[in-house]
C-alpha atoms as a printed R data frame, in Angstrom:
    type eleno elety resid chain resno       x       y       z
1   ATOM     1    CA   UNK     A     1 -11.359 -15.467   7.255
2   ATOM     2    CA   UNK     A     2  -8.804 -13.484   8.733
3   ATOM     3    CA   UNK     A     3  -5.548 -13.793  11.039
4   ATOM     4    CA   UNK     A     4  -3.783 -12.584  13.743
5   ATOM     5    CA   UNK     A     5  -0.404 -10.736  12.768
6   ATOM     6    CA   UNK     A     6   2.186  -8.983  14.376
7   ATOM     7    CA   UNK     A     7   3.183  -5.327  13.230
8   ATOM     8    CA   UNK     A     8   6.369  -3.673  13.765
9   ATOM     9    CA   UNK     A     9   7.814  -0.861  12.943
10  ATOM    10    CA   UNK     A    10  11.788  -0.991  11.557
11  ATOM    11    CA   UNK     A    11  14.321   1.504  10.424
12  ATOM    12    CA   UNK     A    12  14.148   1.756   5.987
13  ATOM    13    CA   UNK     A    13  16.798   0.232   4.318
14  ATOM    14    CA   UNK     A    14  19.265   2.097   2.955
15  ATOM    15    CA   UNK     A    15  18.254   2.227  -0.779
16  ATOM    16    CA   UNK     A    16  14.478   2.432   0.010
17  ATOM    17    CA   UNK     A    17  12.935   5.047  -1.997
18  ATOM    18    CA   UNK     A    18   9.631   4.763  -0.553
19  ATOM    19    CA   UNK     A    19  10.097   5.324   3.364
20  ATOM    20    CA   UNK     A    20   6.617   5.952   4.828
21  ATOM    21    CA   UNK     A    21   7.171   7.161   8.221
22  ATOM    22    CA   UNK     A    22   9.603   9.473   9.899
23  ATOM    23    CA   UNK     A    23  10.563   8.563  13.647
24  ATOM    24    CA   UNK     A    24  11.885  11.614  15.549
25  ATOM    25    CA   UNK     A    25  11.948  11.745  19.430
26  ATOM    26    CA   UNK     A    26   9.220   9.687  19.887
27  ATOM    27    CA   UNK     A    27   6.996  11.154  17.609
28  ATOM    28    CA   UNK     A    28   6.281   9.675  14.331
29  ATOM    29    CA   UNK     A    29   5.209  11.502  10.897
30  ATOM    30    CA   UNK     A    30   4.473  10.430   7.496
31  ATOM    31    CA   UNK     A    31   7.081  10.825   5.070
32  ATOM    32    CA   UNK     A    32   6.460  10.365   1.165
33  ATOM    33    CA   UNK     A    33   9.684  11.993   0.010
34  ATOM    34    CA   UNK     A    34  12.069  12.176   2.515
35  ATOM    35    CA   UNK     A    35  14.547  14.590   2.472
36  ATOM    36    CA   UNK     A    36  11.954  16.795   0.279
37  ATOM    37    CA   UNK     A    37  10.003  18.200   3.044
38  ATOM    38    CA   UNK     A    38  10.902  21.777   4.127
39  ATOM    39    CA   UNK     A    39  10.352  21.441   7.891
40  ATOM    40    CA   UNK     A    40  12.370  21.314  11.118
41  ATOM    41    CA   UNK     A    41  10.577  17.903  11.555
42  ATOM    42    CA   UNK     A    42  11.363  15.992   8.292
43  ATOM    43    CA   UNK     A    43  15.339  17.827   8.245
44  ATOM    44    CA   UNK     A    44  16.063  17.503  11.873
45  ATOM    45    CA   UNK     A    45  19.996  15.416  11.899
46  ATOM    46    CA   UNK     A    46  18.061  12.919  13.708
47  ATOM    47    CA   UNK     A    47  14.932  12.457  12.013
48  ATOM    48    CA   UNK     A    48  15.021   8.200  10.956
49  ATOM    49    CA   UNK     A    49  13.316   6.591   7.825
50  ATOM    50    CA   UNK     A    50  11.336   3.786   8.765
51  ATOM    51    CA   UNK     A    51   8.951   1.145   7.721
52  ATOM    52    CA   UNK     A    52   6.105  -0.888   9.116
53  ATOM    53    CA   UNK     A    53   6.066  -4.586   8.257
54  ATOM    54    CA   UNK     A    54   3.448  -7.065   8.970
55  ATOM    55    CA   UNK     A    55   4.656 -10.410  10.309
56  ATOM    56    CA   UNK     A    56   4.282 -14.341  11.039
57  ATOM    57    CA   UNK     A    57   5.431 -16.934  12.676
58  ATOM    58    CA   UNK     A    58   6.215 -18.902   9.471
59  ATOM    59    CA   UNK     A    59   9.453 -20.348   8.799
60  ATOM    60    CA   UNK     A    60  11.703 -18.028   6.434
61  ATOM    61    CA   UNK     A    61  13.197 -19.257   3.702
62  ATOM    62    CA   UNK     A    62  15.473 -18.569   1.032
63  ATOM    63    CA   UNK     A    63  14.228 -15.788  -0.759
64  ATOM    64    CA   UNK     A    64  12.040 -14.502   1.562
65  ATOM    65    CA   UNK     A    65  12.380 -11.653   4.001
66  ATOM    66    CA   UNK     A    66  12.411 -11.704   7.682
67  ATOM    67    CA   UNK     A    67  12.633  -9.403  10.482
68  ATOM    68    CA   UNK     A    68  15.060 -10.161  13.244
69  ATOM    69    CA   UNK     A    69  15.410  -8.944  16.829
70  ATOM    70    CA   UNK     A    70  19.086  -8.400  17.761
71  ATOM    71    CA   UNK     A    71  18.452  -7.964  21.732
72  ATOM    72    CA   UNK     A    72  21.879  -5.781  22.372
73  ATOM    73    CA   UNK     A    73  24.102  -5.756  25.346
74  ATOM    74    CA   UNK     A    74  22.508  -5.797  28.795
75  ATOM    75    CA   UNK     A    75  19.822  -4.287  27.412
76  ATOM    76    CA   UNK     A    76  20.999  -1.325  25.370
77  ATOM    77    CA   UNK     A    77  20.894  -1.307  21.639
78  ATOM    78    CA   UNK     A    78  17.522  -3.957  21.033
79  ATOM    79    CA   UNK     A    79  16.083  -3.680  17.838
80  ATOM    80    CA   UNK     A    80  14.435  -5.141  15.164
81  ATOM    81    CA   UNK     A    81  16.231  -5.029  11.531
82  ATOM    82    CA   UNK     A    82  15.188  -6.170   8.449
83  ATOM    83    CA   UNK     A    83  17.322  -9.167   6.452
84  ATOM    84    CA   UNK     A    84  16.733 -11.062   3.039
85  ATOM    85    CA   UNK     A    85  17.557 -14.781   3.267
86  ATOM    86    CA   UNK     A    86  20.465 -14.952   0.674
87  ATOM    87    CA   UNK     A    87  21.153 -18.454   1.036
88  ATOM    88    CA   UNK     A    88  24.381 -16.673   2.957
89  ATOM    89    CA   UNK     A    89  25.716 -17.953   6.352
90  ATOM    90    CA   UNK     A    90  24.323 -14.586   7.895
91  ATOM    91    CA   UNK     A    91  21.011 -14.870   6.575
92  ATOM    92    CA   UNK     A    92  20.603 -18.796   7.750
93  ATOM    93    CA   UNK     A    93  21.775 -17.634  11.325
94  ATOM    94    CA   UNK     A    94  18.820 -14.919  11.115
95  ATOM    95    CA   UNK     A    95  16.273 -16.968  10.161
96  ATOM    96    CA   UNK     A    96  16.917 -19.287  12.959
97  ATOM    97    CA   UNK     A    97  17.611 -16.999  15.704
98  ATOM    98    CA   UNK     A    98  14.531 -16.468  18.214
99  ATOM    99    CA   UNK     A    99  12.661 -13.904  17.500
100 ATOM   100    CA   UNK     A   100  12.415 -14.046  14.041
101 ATOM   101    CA   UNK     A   101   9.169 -13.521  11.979
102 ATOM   102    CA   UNK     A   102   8.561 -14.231   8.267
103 ATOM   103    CA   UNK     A   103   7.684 -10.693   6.329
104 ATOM   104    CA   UNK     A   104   4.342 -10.506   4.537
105 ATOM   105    CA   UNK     A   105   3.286  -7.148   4.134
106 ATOM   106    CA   UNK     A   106   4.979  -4.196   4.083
107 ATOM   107    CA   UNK     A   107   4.931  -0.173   3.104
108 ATOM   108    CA   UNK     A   108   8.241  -0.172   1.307
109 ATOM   109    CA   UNK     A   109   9.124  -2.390  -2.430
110 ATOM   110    CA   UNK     A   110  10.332  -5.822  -1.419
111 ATOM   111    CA   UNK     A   111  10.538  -8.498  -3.778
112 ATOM   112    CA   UNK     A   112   9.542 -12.746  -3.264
113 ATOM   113    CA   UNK     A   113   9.927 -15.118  -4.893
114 ATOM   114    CA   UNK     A   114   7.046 -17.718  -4.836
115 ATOM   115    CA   UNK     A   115   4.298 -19.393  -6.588
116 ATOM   116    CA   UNK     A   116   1.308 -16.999  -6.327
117 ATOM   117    CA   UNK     A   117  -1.321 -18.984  -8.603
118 ATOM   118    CA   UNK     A   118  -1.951 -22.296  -7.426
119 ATOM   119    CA   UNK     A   119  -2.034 -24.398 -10.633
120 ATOM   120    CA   UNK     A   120  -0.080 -27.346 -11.665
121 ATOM   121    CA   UNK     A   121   3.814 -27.123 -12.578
122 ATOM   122    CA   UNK     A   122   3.382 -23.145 -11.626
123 ATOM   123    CA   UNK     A   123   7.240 -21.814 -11.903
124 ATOM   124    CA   UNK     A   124   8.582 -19.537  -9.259
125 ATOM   125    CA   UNK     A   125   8.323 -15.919 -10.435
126 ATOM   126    CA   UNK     A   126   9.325 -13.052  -8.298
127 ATOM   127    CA   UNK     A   127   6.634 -10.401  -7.338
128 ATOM   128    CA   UNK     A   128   6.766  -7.736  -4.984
129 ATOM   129    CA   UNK     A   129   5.327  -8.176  -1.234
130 ATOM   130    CA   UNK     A   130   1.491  -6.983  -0.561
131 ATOM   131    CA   UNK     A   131   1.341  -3.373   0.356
132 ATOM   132    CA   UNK     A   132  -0.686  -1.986   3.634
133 ATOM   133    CA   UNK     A   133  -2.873   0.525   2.385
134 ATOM   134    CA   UNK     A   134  -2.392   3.813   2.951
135 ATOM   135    CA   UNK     A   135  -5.873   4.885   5.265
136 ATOM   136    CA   UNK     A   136  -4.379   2.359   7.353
137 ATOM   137    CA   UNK     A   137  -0.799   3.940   7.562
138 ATOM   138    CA   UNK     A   138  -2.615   7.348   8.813
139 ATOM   139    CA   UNK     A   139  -4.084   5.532  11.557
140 ATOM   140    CA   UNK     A   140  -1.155   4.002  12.659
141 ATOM   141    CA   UNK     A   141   0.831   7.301  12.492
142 ATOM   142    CA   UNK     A   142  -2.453   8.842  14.622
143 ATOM   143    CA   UNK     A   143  -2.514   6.060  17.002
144 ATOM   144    CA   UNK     A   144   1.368   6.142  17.680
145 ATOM   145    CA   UNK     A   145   0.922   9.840  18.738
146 ATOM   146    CA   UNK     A   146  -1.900   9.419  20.776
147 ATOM   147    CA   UNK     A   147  -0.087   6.838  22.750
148 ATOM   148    CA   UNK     A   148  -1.406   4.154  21.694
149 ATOM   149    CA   UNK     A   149   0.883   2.034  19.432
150 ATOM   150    CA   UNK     A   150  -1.247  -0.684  17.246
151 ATOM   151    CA   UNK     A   151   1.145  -3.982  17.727
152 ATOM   152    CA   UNK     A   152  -1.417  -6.610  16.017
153 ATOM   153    CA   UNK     A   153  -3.689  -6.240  12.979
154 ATOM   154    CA   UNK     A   154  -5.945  -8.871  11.601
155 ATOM   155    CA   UNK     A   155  -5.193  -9.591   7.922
156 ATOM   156    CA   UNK     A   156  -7.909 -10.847   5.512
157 ATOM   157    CA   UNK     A   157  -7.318 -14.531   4.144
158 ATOM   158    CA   UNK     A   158  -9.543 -16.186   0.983
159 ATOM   159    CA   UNK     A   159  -9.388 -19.916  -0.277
160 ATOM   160    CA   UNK     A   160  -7.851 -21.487  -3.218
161 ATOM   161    CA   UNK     A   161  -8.175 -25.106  -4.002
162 ATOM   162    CA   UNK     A   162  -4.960 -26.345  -5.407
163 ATOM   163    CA   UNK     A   163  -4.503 -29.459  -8.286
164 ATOM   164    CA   UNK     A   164  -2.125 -31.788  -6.938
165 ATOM   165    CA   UNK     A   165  -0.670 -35.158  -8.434
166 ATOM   166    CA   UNK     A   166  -3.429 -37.712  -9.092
167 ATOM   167    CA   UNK     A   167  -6.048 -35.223  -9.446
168 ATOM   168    CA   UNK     A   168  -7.009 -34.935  -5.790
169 ATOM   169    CA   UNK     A   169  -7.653 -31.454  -4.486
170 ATOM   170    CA   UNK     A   170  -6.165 -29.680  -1.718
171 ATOM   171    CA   UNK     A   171  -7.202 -26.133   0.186
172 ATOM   172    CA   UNK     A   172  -4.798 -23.311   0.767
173 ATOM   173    CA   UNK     A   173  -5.415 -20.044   2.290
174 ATOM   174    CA   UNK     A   174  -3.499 -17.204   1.103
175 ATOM   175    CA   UNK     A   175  -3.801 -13.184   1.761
176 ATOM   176    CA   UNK     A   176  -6.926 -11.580  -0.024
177 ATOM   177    CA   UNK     A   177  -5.738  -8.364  -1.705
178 ATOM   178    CA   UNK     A   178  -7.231  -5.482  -3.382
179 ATOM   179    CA   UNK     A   179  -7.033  -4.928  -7.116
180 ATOM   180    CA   UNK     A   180  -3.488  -2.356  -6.147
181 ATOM   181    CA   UNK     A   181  -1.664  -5.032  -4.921
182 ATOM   182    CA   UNK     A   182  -2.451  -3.652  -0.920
183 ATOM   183    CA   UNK     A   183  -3.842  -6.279   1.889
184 ATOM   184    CA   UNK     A   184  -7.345  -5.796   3.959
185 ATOM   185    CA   UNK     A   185  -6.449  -5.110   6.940
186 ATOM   186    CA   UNK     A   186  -8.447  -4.416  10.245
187 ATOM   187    CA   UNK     A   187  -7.592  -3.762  14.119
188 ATOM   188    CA   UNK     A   188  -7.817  -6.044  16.593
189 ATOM   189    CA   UNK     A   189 -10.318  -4.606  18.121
190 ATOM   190    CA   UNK     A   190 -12.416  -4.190  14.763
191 ATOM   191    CA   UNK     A   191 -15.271  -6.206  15.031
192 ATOM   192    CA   UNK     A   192 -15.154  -8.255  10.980
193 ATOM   193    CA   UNK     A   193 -18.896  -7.222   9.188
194 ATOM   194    CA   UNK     A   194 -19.640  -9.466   6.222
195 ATOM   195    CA   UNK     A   195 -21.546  -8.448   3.545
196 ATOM   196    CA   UNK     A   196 -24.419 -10.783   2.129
197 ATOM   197    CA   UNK     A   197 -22.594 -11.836  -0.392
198 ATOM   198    CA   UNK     A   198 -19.571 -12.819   1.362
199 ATOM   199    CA   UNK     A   199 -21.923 -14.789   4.029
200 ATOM   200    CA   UNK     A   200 -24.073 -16.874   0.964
201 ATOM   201    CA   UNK     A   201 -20.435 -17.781  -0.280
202 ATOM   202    CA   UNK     A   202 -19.718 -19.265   2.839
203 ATOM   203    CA   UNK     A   203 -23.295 -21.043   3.152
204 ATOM   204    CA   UNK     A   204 -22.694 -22.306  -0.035
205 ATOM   205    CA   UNK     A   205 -19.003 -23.808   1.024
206 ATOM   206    CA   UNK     A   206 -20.451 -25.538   4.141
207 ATOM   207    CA   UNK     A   207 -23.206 -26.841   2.666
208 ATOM   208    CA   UNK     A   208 -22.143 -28.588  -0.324
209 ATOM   209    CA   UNK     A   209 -21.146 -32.081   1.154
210 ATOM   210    CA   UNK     A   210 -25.137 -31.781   1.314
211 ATOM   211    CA   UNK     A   211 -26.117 -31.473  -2.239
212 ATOM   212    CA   UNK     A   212 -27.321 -35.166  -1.843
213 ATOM   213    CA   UNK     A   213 -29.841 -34.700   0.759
214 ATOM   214    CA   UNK     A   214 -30.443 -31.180  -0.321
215 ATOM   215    CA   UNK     A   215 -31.571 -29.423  -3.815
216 ATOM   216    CA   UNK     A   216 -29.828 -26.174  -4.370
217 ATOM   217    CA   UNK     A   217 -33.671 -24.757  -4.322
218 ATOM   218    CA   UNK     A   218 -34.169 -25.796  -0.882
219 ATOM   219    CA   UNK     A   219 -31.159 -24.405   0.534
220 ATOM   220    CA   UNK     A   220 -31.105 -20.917  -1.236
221 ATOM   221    CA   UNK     A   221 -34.825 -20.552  -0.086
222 ATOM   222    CA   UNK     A   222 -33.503 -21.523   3.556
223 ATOM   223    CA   UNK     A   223 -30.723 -18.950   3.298
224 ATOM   224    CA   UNK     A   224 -33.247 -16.455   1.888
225 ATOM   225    CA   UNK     A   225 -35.779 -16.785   4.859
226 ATOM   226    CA   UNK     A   226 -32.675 -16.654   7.650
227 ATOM   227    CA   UNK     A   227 -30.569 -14.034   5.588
228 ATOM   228    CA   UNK     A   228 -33.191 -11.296   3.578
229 ATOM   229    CA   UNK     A   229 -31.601  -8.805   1.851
């Protein structure tokens, strides 16, 4: 399935060594090795390192990272800005000021830490936030430059069923990634295609409380005759 997210672009912090994007007087550019680049563009005094990072309404934690919205004085001076939640009296003030949004996805190296397996008395390990992937990062540069500045992106989402004390089994969603650690991502306006595959999986999921009225024969050759390759 996928979800709704929120995606914002925020200055780079200041020891990022991976800024993607290069903001300059309303323009934006992408920007592998900043400060590397021999054009007016990439050199001008002005020229800012920033970062997109996808977003949700979940609560932040300790040890996650959040972006906050600091909304200036009488309007000058908004922005978003990037914090980790420390455990410090800053960071608990961030994470319960309006505005804030949890950090899941990102273009620069940020690190959680969080259970990512699902399985029974799994410690907490640290692992660096899902990557968007980088197709995706041209459009957004493109789109920003048309006019057109993408400020949602549906994020794909896959099951896990989780062991819990006294054996009974619980469902959790979590982000589906690709093999290089990045997240599927589509627009808004991107109308989801499924593959076969990915639609028999499902069958199979919402048919199974069925099994007992049902053989597995008689359903595959029902999903054969409504879905042929």
């Amino acid at each position: 399935m996928t979800k709704k997210h929120e995606i914002v672009l925020v200055k780079s912090k200041p020891d990022s060594s991976i800024d993607q994007i290069i903001y300059l007087s309303g323009r934006v550019k992408p920007c592998l090795s900043f400060g590397n680049i021999n054009d007016d563009f990439h050199n001008a005094d002005d020229a800012k390192p920033q970062d997109l990072y996808v977003v949700s309404g979940e609560e932040v934690k300790v040890d996650d990272w959040g972006i906050g919205y600091a909304t200036g004085f009488k309007g000058k001076g908004a922005k978003h800005f990037l914090f980790k939640h420390d455990d410090s009296k800053m960071a608990k003030l961030n994470a319960i000021c309006a505005g804030n949004r949890k950090v899941i996805a990102t273009t620069t190296e940020l690190e959680v830490k969080e259970k990512r397996y699902l399985i029974p008395d799994e410690p907490f390990e640290y692992f660096e936030l899902p990557k968007l992937p980088q197709d995706f990062i041209e459009k957004y540069i493109k789109e920003w430059n048309d006019g057109n500045v993408i400020k949602e992106v549906l994020l794909e989402y896959e099951s896990n069923v989780l062991m819990e004390d006294g054996d009974d089994l619980s469902e959790m969603w979590q982000l589906k990634l690709n093999p290089d650690n990045t997240v599927i991502v589509h627009l808004v306006t991107e109308e989801k295609k499924y593959t076969r595959t990915e639609v028999k999986a499902l069958f199979d999921k919402a048919t199974y409380e069925l099994s007992a009225m049902y053989s597995k024969e008689e359903k595959d050759k029902w999903f054969n005759k409504n879905c042929p390759e």
